[in-house]
Each structure stands twice: as C-alpha cells, then as structure tokens.
N, C-alpha and C positions, 0 to 999 in steps of 0.2 A: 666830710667824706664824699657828699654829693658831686660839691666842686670837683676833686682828682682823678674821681669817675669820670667828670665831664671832659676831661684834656683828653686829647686823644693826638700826637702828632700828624695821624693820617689826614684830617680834616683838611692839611693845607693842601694838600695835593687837589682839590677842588676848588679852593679859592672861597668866595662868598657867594653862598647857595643864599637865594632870596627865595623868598614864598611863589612867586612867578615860575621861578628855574624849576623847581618842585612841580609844580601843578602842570608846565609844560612836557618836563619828562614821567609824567603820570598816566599819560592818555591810554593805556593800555588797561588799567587796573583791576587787575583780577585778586581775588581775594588772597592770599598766602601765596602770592607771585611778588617777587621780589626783582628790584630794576639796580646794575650796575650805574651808577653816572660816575665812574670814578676818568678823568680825562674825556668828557662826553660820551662817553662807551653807549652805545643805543640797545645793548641787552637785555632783554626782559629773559627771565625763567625762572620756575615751579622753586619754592623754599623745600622747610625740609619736611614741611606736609606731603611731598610728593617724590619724586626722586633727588631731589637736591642738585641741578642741575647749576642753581647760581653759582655753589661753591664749588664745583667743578670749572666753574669758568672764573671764578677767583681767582683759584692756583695756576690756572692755564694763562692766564694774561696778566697776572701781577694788579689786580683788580682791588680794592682793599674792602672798599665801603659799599654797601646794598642799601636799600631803604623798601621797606615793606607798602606796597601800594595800596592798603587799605588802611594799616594802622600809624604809615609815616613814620615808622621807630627805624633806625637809624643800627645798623651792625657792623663794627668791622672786624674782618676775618684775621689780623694779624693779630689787635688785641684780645681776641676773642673775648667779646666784653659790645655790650651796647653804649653807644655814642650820642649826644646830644645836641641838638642846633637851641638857637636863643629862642625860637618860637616855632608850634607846630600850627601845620598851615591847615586849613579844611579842604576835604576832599568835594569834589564834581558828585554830581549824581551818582545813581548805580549806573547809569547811561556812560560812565567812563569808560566802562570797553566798548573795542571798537565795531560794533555792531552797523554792518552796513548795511543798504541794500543796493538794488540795481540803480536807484535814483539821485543819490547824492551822497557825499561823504559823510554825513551827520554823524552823530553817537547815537546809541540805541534807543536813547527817547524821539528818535525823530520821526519816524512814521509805524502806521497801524502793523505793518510786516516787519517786524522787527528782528532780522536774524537771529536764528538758534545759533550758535556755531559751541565746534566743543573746547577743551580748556588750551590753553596755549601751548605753543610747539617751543622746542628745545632751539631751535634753529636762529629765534630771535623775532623781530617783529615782520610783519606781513606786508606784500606790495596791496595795492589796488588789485590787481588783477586776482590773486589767491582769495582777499577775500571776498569780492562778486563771483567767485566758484562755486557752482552749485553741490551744497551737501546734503547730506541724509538722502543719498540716492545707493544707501547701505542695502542689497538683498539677504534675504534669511533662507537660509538650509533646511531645507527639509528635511525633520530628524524623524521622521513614519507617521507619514495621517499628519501631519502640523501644520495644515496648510491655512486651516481656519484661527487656529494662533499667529502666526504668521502675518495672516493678511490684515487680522483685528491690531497688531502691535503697529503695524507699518501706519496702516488709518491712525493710531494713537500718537505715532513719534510725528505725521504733520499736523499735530495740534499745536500753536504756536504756544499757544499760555499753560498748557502742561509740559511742554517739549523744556520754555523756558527755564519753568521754576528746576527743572531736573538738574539742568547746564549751570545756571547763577546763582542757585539758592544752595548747592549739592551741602552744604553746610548745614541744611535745614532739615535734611534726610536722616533723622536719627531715630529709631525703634528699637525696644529692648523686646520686641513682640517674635516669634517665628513665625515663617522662613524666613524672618525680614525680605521679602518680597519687592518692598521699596529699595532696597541699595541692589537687589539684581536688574532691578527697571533703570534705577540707576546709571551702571555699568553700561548695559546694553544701550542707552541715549549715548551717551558717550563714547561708544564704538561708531552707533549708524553716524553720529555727526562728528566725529572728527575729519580735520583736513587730510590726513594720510589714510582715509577710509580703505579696510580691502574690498575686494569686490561683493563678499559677502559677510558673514559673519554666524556662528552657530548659538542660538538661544536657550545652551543645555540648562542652565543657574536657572532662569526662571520657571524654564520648561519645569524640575524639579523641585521648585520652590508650589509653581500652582499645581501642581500633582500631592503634594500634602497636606494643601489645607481641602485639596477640594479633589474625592475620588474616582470622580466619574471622570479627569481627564488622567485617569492612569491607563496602560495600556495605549493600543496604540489604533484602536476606534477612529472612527472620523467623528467627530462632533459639531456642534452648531457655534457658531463663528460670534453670536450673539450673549451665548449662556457663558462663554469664555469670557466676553468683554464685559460682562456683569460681574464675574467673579472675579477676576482683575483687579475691577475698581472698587471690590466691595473690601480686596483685602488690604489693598495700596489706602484708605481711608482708614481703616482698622487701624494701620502700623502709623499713619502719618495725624491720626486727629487729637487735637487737644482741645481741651475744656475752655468756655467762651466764660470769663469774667463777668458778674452783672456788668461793670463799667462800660467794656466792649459793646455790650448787645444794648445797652440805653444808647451808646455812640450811637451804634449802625442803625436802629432804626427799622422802621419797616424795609428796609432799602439791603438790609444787612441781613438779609433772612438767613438762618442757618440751616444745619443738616440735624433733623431730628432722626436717631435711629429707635425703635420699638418693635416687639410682636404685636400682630394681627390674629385676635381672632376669627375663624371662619365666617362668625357672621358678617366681620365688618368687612371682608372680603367682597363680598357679596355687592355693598356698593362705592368699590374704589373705581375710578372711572379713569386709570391712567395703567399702562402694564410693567410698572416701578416702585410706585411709592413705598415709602420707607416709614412711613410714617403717615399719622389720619388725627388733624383736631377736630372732634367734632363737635358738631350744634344740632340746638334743635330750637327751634322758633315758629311763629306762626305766619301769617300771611304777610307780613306787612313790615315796613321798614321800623319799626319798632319790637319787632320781636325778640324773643329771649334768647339770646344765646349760651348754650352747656357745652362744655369741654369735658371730651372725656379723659383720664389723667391714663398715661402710659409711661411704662419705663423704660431705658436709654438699653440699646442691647443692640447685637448683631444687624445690619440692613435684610431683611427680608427678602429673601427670593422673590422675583417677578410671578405674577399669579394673574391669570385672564380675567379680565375686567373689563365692565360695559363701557359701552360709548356715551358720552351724554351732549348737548351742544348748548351753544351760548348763545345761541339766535335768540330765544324765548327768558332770557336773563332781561329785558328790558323791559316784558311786563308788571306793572307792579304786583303784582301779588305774588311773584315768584323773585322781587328785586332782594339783594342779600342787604342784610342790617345795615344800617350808616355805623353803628358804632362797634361792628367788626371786627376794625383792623386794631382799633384802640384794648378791645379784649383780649382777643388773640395774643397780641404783644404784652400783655399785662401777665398773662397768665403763661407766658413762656419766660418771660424771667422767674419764673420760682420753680423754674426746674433746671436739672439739668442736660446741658447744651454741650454738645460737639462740632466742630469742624475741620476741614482739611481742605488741602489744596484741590482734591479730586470733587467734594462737596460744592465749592468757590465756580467752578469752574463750570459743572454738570449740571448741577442742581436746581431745580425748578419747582413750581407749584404752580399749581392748580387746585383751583373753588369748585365744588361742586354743588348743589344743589338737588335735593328730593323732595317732591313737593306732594301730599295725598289730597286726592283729586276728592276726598269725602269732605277734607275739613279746612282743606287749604293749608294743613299746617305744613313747615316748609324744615326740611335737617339741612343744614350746611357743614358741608368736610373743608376742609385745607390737605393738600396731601402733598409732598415730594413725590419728585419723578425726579430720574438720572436720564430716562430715555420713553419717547411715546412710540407706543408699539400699534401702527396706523394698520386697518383692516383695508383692502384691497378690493374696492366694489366692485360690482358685476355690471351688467347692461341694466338688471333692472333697478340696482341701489343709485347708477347714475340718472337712469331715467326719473326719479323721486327728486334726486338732489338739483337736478336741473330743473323741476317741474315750479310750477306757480309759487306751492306752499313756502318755497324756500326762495321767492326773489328777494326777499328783504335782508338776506345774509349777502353779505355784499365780500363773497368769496369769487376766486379766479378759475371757474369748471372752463370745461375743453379748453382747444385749443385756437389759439390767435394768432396769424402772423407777427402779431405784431410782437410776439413774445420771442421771436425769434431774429429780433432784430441788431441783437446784440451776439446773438449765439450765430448764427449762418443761415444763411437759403438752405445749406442741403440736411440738415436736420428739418427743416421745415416740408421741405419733398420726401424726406422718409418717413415722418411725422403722417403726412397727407397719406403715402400708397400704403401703410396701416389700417387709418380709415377707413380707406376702400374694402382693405380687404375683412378686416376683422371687427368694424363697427368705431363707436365713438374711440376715441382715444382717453384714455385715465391718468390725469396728470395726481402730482404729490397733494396741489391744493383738494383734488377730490379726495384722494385719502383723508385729508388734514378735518375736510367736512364732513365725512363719513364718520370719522371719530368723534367729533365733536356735533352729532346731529343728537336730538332729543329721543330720548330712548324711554318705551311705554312700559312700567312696570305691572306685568299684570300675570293671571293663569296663576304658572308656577314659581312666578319669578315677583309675586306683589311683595308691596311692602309693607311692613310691619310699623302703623302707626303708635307713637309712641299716646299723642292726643285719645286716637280713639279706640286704643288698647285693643286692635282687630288688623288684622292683613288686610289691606286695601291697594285699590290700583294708584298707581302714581305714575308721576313725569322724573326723570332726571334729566337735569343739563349741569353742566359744566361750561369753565373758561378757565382761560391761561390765568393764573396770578402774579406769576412772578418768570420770567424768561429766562434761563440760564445763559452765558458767557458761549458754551457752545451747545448745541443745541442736537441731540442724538435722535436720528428716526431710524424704528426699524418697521419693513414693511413684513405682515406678516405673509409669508409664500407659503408657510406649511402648515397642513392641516394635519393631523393625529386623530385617525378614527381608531373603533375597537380593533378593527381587523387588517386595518391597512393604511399606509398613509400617503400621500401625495403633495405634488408641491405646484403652486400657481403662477405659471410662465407667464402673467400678460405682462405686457411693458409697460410701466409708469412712469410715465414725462418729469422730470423736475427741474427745474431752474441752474444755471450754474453762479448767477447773480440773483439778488432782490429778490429773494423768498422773504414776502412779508407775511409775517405773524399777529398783525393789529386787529384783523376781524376775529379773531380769538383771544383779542384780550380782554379782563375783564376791567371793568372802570373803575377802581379800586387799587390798581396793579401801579407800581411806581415807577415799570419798566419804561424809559425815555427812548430807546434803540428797538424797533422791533423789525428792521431788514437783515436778511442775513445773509451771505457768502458761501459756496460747498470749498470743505476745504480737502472730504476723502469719502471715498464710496467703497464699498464692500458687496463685489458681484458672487452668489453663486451660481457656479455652472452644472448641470447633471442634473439628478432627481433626488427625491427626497432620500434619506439615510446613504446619499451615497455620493459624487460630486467632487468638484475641485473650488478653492477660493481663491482670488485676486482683487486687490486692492486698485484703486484708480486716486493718485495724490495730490493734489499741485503745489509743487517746493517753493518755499515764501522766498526764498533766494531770488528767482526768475522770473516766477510767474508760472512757468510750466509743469504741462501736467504728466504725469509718469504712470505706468503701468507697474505695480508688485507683482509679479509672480516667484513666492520664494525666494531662488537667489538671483531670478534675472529680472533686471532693473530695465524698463524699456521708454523710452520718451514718444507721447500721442497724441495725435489731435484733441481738440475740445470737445468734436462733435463724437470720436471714439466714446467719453467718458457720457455724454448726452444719450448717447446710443445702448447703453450699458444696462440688463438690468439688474438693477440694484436691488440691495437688500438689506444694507444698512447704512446708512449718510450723516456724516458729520458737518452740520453748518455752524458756522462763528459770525458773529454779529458786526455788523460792519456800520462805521463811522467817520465820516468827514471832520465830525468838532473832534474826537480823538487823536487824530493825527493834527488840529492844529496846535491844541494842549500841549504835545510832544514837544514839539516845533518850538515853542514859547519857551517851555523850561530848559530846552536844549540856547536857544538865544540868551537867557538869562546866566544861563552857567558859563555860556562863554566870556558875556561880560568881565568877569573875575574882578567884581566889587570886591574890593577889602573889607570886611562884617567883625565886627565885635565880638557875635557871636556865633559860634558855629552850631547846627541841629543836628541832632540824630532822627533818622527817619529808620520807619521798618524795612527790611531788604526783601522782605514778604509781598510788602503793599507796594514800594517801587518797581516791582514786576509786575504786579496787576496795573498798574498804572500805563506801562510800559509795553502790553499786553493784550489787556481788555476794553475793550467799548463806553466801556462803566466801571470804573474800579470802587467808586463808593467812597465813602471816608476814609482819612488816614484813620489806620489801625493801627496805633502803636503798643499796641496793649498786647500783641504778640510775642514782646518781648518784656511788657513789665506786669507787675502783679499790681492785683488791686490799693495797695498804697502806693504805687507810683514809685516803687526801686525796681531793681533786678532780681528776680528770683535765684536764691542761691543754688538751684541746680544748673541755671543758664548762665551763669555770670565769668563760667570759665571758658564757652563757644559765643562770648554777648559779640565778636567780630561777626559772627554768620548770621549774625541778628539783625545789625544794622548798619547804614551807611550815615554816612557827615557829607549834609549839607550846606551852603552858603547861606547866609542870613536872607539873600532875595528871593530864592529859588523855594526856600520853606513859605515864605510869606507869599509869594504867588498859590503854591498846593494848599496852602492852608486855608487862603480867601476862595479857592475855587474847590475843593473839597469837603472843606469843615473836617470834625473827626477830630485826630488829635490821641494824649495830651502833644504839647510840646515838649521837649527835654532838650538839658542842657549841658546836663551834669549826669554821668552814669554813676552808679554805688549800688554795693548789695543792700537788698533790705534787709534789716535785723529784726522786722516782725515777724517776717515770713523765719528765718532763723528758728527764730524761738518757738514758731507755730511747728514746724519742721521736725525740734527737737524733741518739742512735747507729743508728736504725733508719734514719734519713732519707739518714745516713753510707755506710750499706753497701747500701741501694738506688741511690744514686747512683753508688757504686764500679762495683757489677754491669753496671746498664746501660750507664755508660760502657766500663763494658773487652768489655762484648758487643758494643757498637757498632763499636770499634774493631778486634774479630779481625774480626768481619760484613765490614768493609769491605776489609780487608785477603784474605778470602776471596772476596768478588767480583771484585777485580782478578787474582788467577790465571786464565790462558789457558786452564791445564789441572791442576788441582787431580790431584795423583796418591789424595788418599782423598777420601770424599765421604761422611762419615755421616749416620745418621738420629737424627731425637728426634722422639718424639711428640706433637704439637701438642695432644691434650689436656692433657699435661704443660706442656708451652712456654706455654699460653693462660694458666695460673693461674700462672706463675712469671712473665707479663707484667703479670699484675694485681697484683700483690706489687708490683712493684718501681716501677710506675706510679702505688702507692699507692691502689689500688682495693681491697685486700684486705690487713686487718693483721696476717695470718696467711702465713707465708710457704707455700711447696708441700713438699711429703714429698719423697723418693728421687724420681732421676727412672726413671720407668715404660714402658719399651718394651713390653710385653710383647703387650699389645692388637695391636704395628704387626708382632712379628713371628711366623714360622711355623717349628718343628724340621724342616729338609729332610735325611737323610743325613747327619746328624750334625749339621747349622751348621745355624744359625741367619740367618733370608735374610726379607728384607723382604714380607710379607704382599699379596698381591694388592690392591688398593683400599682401601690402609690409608692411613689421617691423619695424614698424618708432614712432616716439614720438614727440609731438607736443610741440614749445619752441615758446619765446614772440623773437622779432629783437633784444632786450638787449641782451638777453642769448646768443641767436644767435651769435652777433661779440664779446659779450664777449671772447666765447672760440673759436672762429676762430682767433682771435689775438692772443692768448697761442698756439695754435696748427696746425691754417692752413689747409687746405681741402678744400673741398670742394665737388659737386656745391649747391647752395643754391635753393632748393626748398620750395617752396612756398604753403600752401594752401587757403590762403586768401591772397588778393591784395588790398593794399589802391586802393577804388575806390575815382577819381577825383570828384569834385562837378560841375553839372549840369550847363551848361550853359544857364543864364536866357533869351535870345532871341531864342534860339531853344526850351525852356519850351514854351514860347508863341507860337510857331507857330504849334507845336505840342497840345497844347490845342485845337486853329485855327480848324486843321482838325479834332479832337477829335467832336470838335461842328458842325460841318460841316456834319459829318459823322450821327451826331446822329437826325440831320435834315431829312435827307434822312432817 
C-alpha cells in the first residue's frame, strides 16, 4: 500500500532531486514555510499554518510539488496526497534562515548581532539590499499616558536574544494561562520587525492583557516605566516557564542556574541586598571557610515584587573570616535538586545572582543568601557618598570612579568637553561604575537596623557585603531618580556617565561565580524627562541591523548620534554581554554546515538552545531536555508540535557543539514515550477519583441540618490541591498545612482570628488526610456529649428552688 502512495506522476516534472538540490533550495528555512522547486521555481511562502500562500501560487502557475523546509515532507497539490523521494536529507542548523547583518552574507549563526527579522514575505525571496534594511524601527501610539509602556517595550523589542526567541522559536509560545500575554508580545514583535513595517503601530492586545493581571496600570495615570517592565516580565515568565527535570538541572550545572520563584517573608526582606530577588537560599555558618551551611526550604510561587533593599560590597569578601564556604556551591546545588524548579525564556535571559553575606561583629558568625535578581536597582551618590568611595578606605576595590579621558576614547572628544564643563560647574562627575560601587559597598548593620544573630540569640551589629554570583545574558540597571517621602516626592536630575562599550562587571564578581564574560555592551536606555509623578519617556536603541542608534519617541522613530544617547539621562539601561570567542563559535558551525558532509546520522538538537547559542555570550550546554522527558522520549503532550521543538543537524555540526558545549543527551530517533503515557493516564485516574469523591462528601455535607463536627482546612492549602486535580498544576500539593489558620490557646489548638480557611464535614476531613497527611486538625464545632439525666434533675432542683425565693 506504501508503494502506490509512493508513485506520484508529478515527480517527473523535477527530474532527480538529490540531497544537495534539497539542501541548496532550503537556504531560507523557516518553519511551516513551504519552497515550490517544481521547474526551478525560487518560491518560498507561509503553508497552511499561516495564510497558505504556497497553494495559491500552486494554482497560479501550474506548480505541483512543495517540500516543507523543516520537516522535508514532500506534498503535491494535484494528488492531494504526500509524496516520497528514496531518502530524506538532514537539515542546516536553525542558522538556515537568512539572517544577515551588515558584514557578510553568512546565516544566522555567524556573528554576536544576529538579525531579528520577521517571518517571510508572500513576495518570494529577498535581494541583499532588503535584507541589510534596517528593521524594528516600528513607533508605538500613544493610547493616553503610555509613554512609559511604550518606551520599556521598544528598550525590550532591541534585545536581540528575547527579540529572537519571539521571531524563531514563535512555535514555543504556547500557554493555556490568561491574558496569554506572551502571544500578544508575540504579535507586536512581529509587527515592529516585519519588512513592510507601518510607521507605527498601536499596542491595544497587550496594553489590555497587562491592565488585568496587574491594576494599577488601568486607567490612564502616567506610571513608572520600571514597575511596568517588572510586571511584564514577571507575567511573560508566568505564561512561558516549564518545570526543569532532575536530568536538565544535574546537566546544567552550576553554570545552568535556574529561576527560583517564592514568597519572602518581611524579615528576610530585611537583608536582601539586590531590588529583585525572587527568591533567597539561605545559610548560616560561622567565621571560617568550614562553616555550616542551612538552607531555608521555600516554595515555588508568584516572583515577588521588587522591595528596597540594602547595599552590601564585595570589597571585604576577601577577608578571611568573612570568606563564603568552599563547599557552597556543591550544597546549594544539592539541595536544589529536590525541589522544584522553573524556567523560561525571560528567566535564561535576565536572571542573575548574587551572594551575600552577613557577618556579626560579636561572634563572627557569618549568614550567607544566594538570591535572584531580574534587575539591580543602583542608588545615585551624592558629593559626599562619592567623596568615601573615592577616599583611601576603598583603594583596594579596583573599580572605574570619575572620570578619564581616556574613557572617552572610543566614545568622542565632545562628550569628553561636556563631561569636563559639568565638572566645573556642578562638582565631581557620577559615572554608572559609582553607582555599581555604591550598591555594592559594605553596609553597617547596626541602631535600628542590627541583626539578629542566630549564634548569639540577641540583635547585634553587623557588616553585610555582597557579590555578583552569577551574570545574566542581559544585564538590567535601573538608577534610582525617585524618592517617595510622607508628604512629597521628588526626582534626582544629576547626570550619570555610563559607558556605550565595556562596562566591565569583574570587580563585582564573586570567586565562586562561573560567569566567563563579564564585559558588556548598552544595547537601550530608558530617559525620563519631567519631575516625579509626572513627565514624558523615550527610549534611546541601537538596531543590530546597522549599528545605529535611534531615538523612541512613541510613534516617531528618530536616528542619533552616540554622543546624543551619552548625554542622556537615564534611568534604565539594558547591557548584553559581549564576546569575541562567541562570534567565532558561530563562524565554525556556520563553516561546518556549509561543508555538507554526507553523515549516517542525522541529530536532533533543541531549537530553544540553538538560539541561545545563536544569541548569547554563554549558551551553556546543550539542553535537550526541553523537549524530552526524563526517560529520554517525547512527552505525549509535545509530540504533536515536537517540529517547534527541534532542528536536524549534520553529523559534524552536532559533534563540534557537543565537544565544545557538553550537555546533551544526543538523539537520533524521536518516539512518544509510553511511560510518560501511562504516568499521564494514571495521573488523569486519581484526579478524577479525588474530585469526584470530594464532590460527593461536599454534597452530602451540605445537606445536614446540623453537622454535629465542622472542620477547617486552609484554603491556601485547598487552592493548590484544587489546581492539581483540575489539572492546572502537574505537581500535586505537600501535607495539608493548617498551621497559618490556627493559634495554641490553653493547650488546643482553636481557629486563628481572620484566618483563610474553609469549612469541610470529618468525611472530607480524613478523606484527604489519608491521600496526603498533615495536619493539625481544627475544629469549629465539637460533638457535644448528651446530658446526663441525674444532674438534669438536680439542676431543675435548684432551678425551683431558686424560683421559690
């Protein structure tokens, strides 16, 4: 039957297609983009994922045969039926579209600026000249007060490795979450970087997607440009993060740090030393590089709103008695596999860490945190915080204060002259590096702010410092300009110098840290203009296309000097790490694929990790565990988008990334798994069981007149044992957890004033304390005993007695 499938008359009209004729009419390859070769036709256009442009140009030219440029399947339009050659050939990298830049022809693995551009035009394939046209030079509409969305989206859409994954991976953008938030970021990429861009474009979809998860940007208020760009990314991570496999996270390594999310309580607030973190491991040890390290255990939830936080510095991290454990990293990592782990593209990308360190000055004993940051929220010294950082104490911190010619030797003489009659007139000059040390300088814990030694069970003064642990891909500062008093508030004009090249990060990093790249690049800055609660915003960009740099303003798009964007002051800046050996990596894999060895075996590689690769500085190991489950099949929920999952590699091209990445596994063979199946089916089993048999005591508890017991459960507990079994969450819930609802009164234990609880019959009760254990069981009604009949008599007795008198 196979055979008669395989005849197709139309075949001849091509002749004999070899594996070469294939791979050379491929060069375009964009995913569910489908290429005419019928009589050399040079056609490329969208299947019928998109408007089905191929098969309109079928009909139009008598065209017969298409071939899918990812999956190589073969369709023709007359038999309407799939077709088959004698062997299917392996695909080019993801670097098969043609991703140029200004410098040479390559494919998109060939340098660090790897063009965004958007998905392919109906028109057919592109000269040179279109595609060295500079795009994402899209303005945004002002829809009332948006100006601070606006300017944060435009700083976001020139991030090359979030811009990417939007444009290459869009197959990867899947959430059953609302507003799905992610497919309107989506859309809007896709608008600012297409080639037939309009001049502007209006951002309604998202504008009403982050108007309902997050209220304060309803209405039509001006807001802070910052608090937008946090809630953003907090929800693009929400809709986009999946669960990291043990296998993954033993891959990646310290090097593979993930996005932990959790709540903080107020104390630990107290010493986060970054104005981000999403999370806090912490320790407590004593003086000395053998100290103990505790973890306190948190659970995976919401990223935490940003919350003001000290500064601490890394200068004094090289004394010993404030040196952090040697066997640290090895714990840390130990005791994050046994929990669990999220990640997402916006995590990959942003994500950072930082060590801190608290050290009490009575006993020496020393707490160590690890904490995520998305963004370091740097404080804005005065004359006299510069006067300290510049003074003796701090020569041994071998950071870049004031200003040098020579730092402007890249950047122009007349930022250097305008730089100087500053000076003159308003005193030192405050560059980014003085922020960077001001944040990072040693901070006295003492008065009202001491710490709470855990050793010597008393508030005692203390040191903290801090250091970078781990660097993010891009690197978010915001300075802080506004202060918020009781009665008023106001915002901090001075000007802060910063680098448009080679903002190094190394004297902030800690020695422990596995970050190889720590220069970095501006890739967008975020000016506001006006005073506090009130102001305009505009972006300053520079398009990886050209090189140059652009002015945002809403919808008008302006092109500007360098020293414009120098002059600028800022208030939030986007740096990406910049690499010389990254671009040569490119280069190699791009050489090796052109080769076009004939291989035995073809790879599948993840199309997630071929864009960090493609992208980032550091892509870290192959992750292919993106797309498989922990037995190493395909998860039967992916196995019907596994195209948007991965790309087919050459047999050299995998054995270069593999000897120069590690990571892994390799694959050869795609197949569903039938563990995962059955785990699948059993899971669907005993969610079904639960709910029903809850539903059924629930109902049966409502119908008593008068329930003689009436307990409680904690509806934070009950909330995630309802998403479990509704199949919202494919992680069931721990023990169940009163503890929050109740209070120790006189021995018992009695329902907590204003506590979050839900009222359940004793069925329901041991129902699910048998499935899942917990506890303690609070009560709000108690079988009361029945009366004893000789104390009713004697008690009537005096009753009569009494009524005698």
């Amino acid at each position: 039957a196979m055979a008669e499938q395989d005849i197709c008359p139309h075949l001849d009209s091509i002749g004999q297609v070899t594996k070469e004729d294939l791979l050379q009419k491929s060069k375009v390859g964009f995913h569910s983009f489908t290429k005419l070769f019928c009589n050399d036709c040079p056609y490329v256009g969208c299947g019928e994922s998109y408007s089905d442009h191929s098969t309109l140009h079928a009909q139009a030219k008598k065209h017969n045969l298409t071939v899918n440029l990812t999956t190589f399947r073969i369709w023709c339009y007359v038999c309407e039926r799939e077709v088959f050659l004698e062997h299917r050939p392996a695909l080019v990298p993801a670097a098969a579209a043609p991703y140029h830049c200004k410098a040479t022809e390559q494919v998109q693995l060939h340098c660090k600026q790897a063009v965004p551009i958007a998905v392919a035009e109906e028109e057919g394939s592109e000269s040179e000249e279109d595609e060295l046209k500079p795009r994402g030079l899209t303005g945004m509409k002002n829809i009332g007060n948006s100006c601070y969305m606006n300017a944060a989206l435009q700083a976001l859409s020139n991030c090359p490795p979030l811009t990417q994954f939007f444009l290459d991976c869009s197959g990867l953008v899947r959430t059953d979450k609302k507003p799905a938030l992610c497919k309107s970021y989506q859309k809007l990429i896709s608008e600012l970087w297409h080639k037939k861009r309009p001049s502007y474009v209006v951002p309604t979809s998202l504008s009403h997607g982050i108007k309902l998860v997050n209220p304060m940007f309803r209405g039509y208020a001006q807001q802070d440009t910052q608090e937008f760009l946090r809630c953003l990314m907090d929800q693009l991570h929400e809709e986009l993060k999946e669960p990291l496999t043990e296998c993954s996270m033993s891959g990646e390594g310290s090097d593979g740090e993930e996005r932990r999310d959790g709540d903080r309580s107020p104390s630990e607030d107290e010493f986060l030393s970054c104005d981000s973190g999403s999370s806090s491991d912490r320790g407590e040890g004593g003086g000395t590089a053998d100290s103990e390290l505790l973890m306190q255990d948190e659970c995976d939830g919401v990223r935490s709103p940003a919350v003001g936080m000290m500064a601490v510095s890394p200068g004094c991290l090289a004394h010993p008695s404030v040196e952090a454990p040697k066997k640290w990293m090895k714990m840390l990592i130990a005791r994050k596999k046994k929990q669990s782990h999220y990640r997402s593209v916006i995590s990959d990308i942003f994500d950072g860490s930082i060590l801190s360190l608290v050290q009490c000055l009575t006993c020496d004993r020393v707490s160590n945190t690890v904490e995520t940051f998305q963004d370091l929220s740097l404080p804005i010294p005065g004359k006299e915080d510069l006067a300290k950082l510049h003074s003796s104490i701090h020569q041994n911190l071998p950071v870049k204060t004031g200003v040098c010619p020579d730092t402007y030797g890249s950047q122009g003489w007349i930022s250097y002259i305008m730089d100087s009659i500053r000076r003159w007139f308003w005193g030192p000059m405050v560059t980014l590096e003085d922020c960077l040390a001001a944040f990072f300088a040693a901070d006295e814990l003492k008065g009202d702010n001491m710490y709470s030694c855990e050793r010597c069970k008393k508030l005692r003064n203390g040191v903290k410092y801090c250091k970078v642990l781990r660097l993010p891909e891009i690197l978010c500062i915001h300075l802080k300009r506004f202060r918020h008093e009781v009665m008023y508030s106001f915002k901090i004009s001075s000007h802060v110098s910063f680098p448009l090249e080679g903002l190094d990060m190394r004297p902030f990093l800690a020695k422990e840290s596995p970050s190889q790249v720590t220069t970095y690049d501006l890739l967008s800055v975020i000016c506001h203009h006006g005073t506090a609660g009130s102001g305009h915003y505009i972006a300053y960009c520079q398009n990886v296309i050209n090189g140059q740099w652009y002015e945002f303003d809403d919808q008008y798009v302006t092109e500007v000097h360098e020293t414009v964007v120098q002059n600028a002051e800022a208030y939030v800046l986007f740096y990406r790490k910049s690499s010389e050996e990254s671009v040569r990596e490119r280069q190699k894999v791009v050489a090796l694929a052109n080769m076009k060895e004939p291989s035995l075996l073809q790879f599948y590689i993840s199309r997630e990790w071929l864009n960090k690769f493609n992208t980032f500085a550091e892509p870290g190991p192959i992750s292919n565990h993106t797309f498989l489950c922990q037995h190493g099949g395909i998860p039967p929920n992916k196995y019907h988008y596994i195209d948007d999952l991965v790309v087919i590699v050459p047999q050299n091209v995998w054995e270069y990334l593999y000897n120069s990445f590690g990571g892994g596994p390799a694959v050869n063979h795609l197949y569903t798994c039938t563990i995962c199946q059955v785990e699948i089916e059993a899971l669907a089993k005993r969610r079904k069981m639960e709910i029903d048999t809850f539903i059924k005591l629930n109902k049966e508890f409502q119908a008593e007149e008068a329930p003689t017991v009436i307990l409680c459960i904690s509806m934070q507990w009950f909330r995630e044992w309802e998403s479990f079994v509704k199949g919202k969450d494919n992680e069931p819930p721990g023990p169940i957890d009163n503890s929050k609802i109740g209070v120790m009164k006189g021995g018992h234990i009695q329902l907590k004033q204003g506590a979050d609880y839900g009222q359940i019959s004793e069925e329901t009760w041991q129902y699910l304390l048998g499935i899942y254990g917990g506890g303690p069981e609070i009560a709000v009604r108690q079988t009361v005993a029945p009366a004893d009949p000789d104390s009713l008599h004697g008690e009537r007795k005096i009753e009569a007695e009494t009524r005698a008198l």
